[in-house]
Residue, then its C-alpha position, 0 to 999 in steps of 0.5 A: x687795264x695793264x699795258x702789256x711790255x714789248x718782248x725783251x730780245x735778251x729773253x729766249x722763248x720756245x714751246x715744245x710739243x712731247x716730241x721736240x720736249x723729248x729729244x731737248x731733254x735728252x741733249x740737255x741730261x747728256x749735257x748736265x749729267x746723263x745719270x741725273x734724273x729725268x726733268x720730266x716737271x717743269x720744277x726740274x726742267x727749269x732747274x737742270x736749265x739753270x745748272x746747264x746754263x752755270x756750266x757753261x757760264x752763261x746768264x738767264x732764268x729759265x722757267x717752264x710752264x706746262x699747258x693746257x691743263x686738259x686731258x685729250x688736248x695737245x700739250x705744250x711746254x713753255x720755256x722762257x729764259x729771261x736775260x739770256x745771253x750769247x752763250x746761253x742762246x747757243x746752248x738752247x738752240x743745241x738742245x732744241x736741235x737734239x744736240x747736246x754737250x757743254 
């Protein structure tokens, strides 16, 4: 049996509902480019994270996970940005409040 690891505290980790996902979506575009399109998969959230995080020179690998797969319940996104760092916690923590630029 796999021993689980203890949290890494350099990692960053939330999950949004639709609401919370929304307004971080839009702090994060106005923040990458307001004319990009919607990262509304999350492929292109992981990926406008990862450009957001470039520009402003911090450090972390996002990655996103939709859940659950079912139809009628409430649907949640995973967000985990592993190594992430000073910077790069700031500016989550900005988009998480709806506040965006770099």
């Amino acid at each position: 049996m796999p021993v689980a690891q203890p949290p890494n505290p350099d990692d960053v980790v939330l999950a949004l509902v639709r609401s919370e996902l929304d307004r971080f979506i839009v702090a994060l575009s106005a923040t990458v480019d307001p004319h990009m399109p919607r990262p509304d998969s999350p492929d292109r959230l992981a990926g406008a994270l990862s450009t957001a995080i470039e520009k402003v020179g911090g450090q972390g690998r996002p990655s996103v996970v939709r859940s659950p797969a079912g139809l009628y319940t409430p649907e949640y996104w995973h967000i985990r940005i592993a190594g992430a760092d000073r910077k790069t916690k700031a500016l989550v923590e900005r988009f998480a409040t709806g506040r965006g630029g770099a």
